[in-house]
N, C-alpha and C positions, 0 to 999 in steps of 0.2 A: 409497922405492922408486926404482929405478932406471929412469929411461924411453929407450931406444934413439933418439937420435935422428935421421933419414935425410927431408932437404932433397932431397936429389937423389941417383937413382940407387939407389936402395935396394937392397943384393945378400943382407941374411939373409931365411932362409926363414920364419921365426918372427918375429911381433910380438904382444906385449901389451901392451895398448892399454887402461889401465886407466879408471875411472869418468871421466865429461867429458874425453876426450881424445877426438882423432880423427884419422881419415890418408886424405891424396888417394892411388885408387889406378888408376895407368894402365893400362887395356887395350892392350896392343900391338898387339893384333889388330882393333881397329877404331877404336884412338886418342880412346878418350872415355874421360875422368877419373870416376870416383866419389867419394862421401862414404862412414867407414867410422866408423864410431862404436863408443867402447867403450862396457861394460866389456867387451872379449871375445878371443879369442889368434886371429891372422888367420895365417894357414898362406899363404904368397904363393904364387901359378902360375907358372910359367915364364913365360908370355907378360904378366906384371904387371910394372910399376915401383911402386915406393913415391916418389913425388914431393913428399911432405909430410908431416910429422907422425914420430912420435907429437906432438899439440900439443894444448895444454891450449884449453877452450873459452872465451869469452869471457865476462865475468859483468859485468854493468853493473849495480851497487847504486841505491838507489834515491835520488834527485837527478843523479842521473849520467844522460850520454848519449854516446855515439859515433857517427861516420859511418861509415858503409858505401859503399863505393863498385862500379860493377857490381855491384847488389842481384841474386838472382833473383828472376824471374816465380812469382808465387803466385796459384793459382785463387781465386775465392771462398770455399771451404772453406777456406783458408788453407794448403793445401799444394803444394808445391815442382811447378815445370811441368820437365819433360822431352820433349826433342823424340821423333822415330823411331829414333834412335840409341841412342838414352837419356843423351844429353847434356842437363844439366842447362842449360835457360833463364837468359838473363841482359838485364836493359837496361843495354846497355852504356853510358857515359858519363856513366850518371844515380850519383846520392844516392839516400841513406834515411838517417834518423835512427831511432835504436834506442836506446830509455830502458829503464828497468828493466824485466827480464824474469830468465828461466830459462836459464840460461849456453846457450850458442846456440854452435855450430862456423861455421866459413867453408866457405861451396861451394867447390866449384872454381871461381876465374875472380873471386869476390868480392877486394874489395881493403880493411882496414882503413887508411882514408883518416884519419881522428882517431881517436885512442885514446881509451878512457875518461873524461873531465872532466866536472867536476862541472857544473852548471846553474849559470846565472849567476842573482845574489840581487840585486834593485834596490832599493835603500833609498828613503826617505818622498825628496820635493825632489830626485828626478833622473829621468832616463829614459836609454832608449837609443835612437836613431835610427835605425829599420830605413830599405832600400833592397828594393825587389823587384827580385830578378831574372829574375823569371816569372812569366808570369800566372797567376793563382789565384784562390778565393775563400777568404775566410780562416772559421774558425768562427763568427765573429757574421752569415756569408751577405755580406759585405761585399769583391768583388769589386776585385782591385789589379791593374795595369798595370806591365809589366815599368820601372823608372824612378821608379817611386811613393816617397816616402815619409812618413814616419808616427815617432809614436811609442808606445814602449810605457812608461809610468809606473807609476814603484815608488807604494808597495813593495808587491814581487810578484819571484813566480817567473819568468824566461821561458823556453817551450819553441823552441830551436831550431826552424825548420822549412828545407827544402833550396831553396824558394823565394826565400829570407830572408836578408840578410847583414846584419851586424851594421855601423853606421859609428862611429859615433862612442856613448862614455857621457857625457848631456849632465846637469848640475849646476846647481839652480836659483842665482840672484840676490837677494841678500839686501839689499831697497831702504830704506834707513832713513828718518828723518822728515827732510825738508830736503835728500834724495836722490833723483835721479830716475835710469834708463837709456834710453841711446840704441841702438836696435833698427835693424835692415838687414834688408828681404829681400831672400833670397837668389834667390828668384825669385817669381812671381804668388801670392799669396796671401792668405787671412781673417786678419787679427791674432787673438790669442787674448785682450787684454786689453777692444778694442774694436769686436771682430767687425767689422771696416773692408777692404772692399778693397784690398788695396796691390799695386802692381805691383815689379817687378825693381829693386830698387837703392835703392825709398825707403827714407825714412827717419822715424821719429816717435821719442818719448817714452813713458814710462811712469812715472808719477810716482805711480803706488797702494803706498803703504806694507807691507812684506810682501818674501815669496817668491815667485820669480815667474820660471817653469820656462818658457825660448824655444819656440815652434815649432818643428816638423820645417825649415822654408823660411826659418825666421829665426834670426838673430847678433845677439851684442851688439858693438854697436861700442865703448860704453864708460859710464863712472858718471857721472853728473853731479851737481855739488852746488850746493847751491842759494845765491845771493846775498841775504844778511842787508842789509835797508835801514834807516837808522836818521832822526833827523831832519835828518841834516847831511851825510848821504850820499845820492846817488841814481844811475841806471846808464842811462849812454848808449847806448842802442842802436841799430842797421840793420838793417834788412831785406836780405836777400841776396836774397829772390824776394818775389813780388807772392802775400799770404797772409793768413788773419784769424787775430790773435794772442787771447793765454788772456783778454784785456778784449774782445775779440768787435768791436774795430775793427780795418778793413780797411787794409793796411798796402802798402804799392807799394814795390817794388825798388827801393833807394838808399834808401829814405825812414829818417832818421833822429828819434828823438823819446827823453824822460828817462822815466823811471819813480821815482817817490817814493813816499816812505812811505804818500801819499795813498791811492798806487794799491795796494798791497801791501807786507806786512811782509818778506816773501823771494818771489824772485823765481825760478825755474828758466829758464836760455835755452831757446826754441824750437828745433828743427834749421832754423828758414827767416832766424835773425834771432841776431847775434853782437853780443855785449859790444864796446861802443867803449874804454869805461874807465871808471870810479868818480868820478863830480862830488863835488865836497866844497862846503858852501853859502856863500854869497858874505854874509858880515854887514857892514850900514852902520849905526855910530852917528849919531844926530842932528847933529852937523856933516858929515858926509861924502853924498856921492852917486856914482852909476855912468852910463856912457851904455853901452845895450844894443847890438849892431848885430844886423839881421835878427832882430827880435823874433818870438815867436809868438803867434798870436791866442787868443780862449778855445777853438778846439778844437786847438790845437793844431801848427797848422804854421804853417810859416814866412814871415815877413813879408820879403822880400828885399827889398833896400836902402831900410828902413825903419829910424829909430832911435828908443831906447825911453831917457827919460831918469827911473833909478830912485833916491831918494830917502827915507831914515829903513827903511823896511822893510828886510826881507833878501829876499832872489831869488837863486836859484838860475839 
């Protein structure tokens, strides 16, 4: 079938306007647009423009959704507001999302702002990181502040809402045995692994074996793998700040100390305390000996300008 079709200006007198099409049609005489809906043959007035259509109506299948932009106002019976004029209502500036329904025409004055697309699908181990841009309460009654954000975790369907922008699609982390990740928030936050306070810019570990999907407020800065200690290697470390490390002694900025097999078989660094470098063990045969300088005592620190003269054993 052939459909006539007049954008602007419309000058034939006859239009058919077949099943789900439709045409805006201008009163000259007191300058308010109408909606005209087939299936039906519209005989135009002299004092009428045709400003739209014939145009097919919109059909949003079902997983799909489109924006609407300049929605009309709709009573609580769900039908279209008209002013005194009989200009059809609009909030102007505003959205609506619109999912599967019964193909539906454009008022006058509406604007398809997105076209039809499908909903987006979240698989198992990701999310996507909404932002609010208006205040709301969302369906679980849970009230959001323009700035908020949150996530929404697969796998699941998400419905758009016009409150809602989408930022980023975020992909969980895959922490192997002998691997940890280094996390950042991005600003005040609950960790999600250790339900922990953290404020803007910390930083911790997560060494729980597994998949393991960041916060809306947290990044990963990066993977960390763990140091294998054997009986002839051990790992010098510092402390960069004043902290209690994973042996639950308290550790002061600058302070450095070894870690052996004693202590553990792999070792993950802290975020508060860096690798100096890899000791390899010092072996004396029964002829041989060493002199220590700045020995340490049995807990541990350092004996300053003290010397330590070692003999048949090995020491590190």
């Amino acid at each position: 079938m052939s459909v006539p079709q007049r954008r602007q200006g419309g000058e034939d007198s006859l239009y058919r306007i077949p099943p789900y099409y439709y045409i805006h049609v201008l009163d000259q005489n007191t300058n308010v647009t109408r909606l005209t809906i087939g299936p039906q043959t519209y005989i135009r007035q002299d004092n009428e423009r045709i400003v739209y259509g014939p145009e097919k109506m919109l059909v949003v299948p079902p997983r799909h959704y489109c924006v609407i932009e300049n929605p009309v106002v709709r009573n609580a019976d769900n039908e279209v507001v008209a002013d005194k004029a009989g200009q059809i209502k609009l909030y102007h500036a505003d959205q609506e999302i619109r999912l599967a329904q019964e193909p539906f025409p454009l008022y006058p004055g509406e604007v398809l702002k997105q076209p039809v697309t499908p909903l987006k699908i979240v698989p198992a181990n990701a999310a996507l990181r909404l932002r609010a841009i208006l205040d709301f309460e969302d369906d679980a009654g849970e009230k959001r502040i323009a700035g908020d954000e949150w996530l929404f975790e697969g796998p699941g369907t998400y419905i758009p809402r016009k409150e809602v922008v989408v930022e980023e699609t975020i992909r969980a982390t895959i922490i192997k045995p002998n691997q940890a990740i280094r996390l950042r928030a991005r600003k005040e936050c609950i960790d999600r692994e250790l339900g922990k306070q953290r404020v803007t810019g910390e930083e911790w570990v997560v060494k729980k074996t597994g998949a393991y999907l960041p916060g809306a407020y947290e990044e990963v800065v990066d993977v960390v793998n763990a140091y294998v200690l054997t009986e002839k290697k051990a790992l010098h470390m510092r402390a960069i700040r004043t902290y209690v490390d994973d042996f639950k002694i308290t550790r002061k900025n600058g302070e450095e100390w070894l870690i052996t097999m004693r202590d553990t078989e792999t070792h993950i660094p802290n975020v508060y305390e860096e690798v100096v470098g890899v000791v390899n063990i010092t072996t004396l045969n029964n002829r041989q000996y060493c002199v220590v300088l700045d020995p340490t005592d049995d807990d541990g620190k350092p004996q300053l300008g003290k010397r330590k003269l070692i003999k048949v054993n090995a020491y590190i």
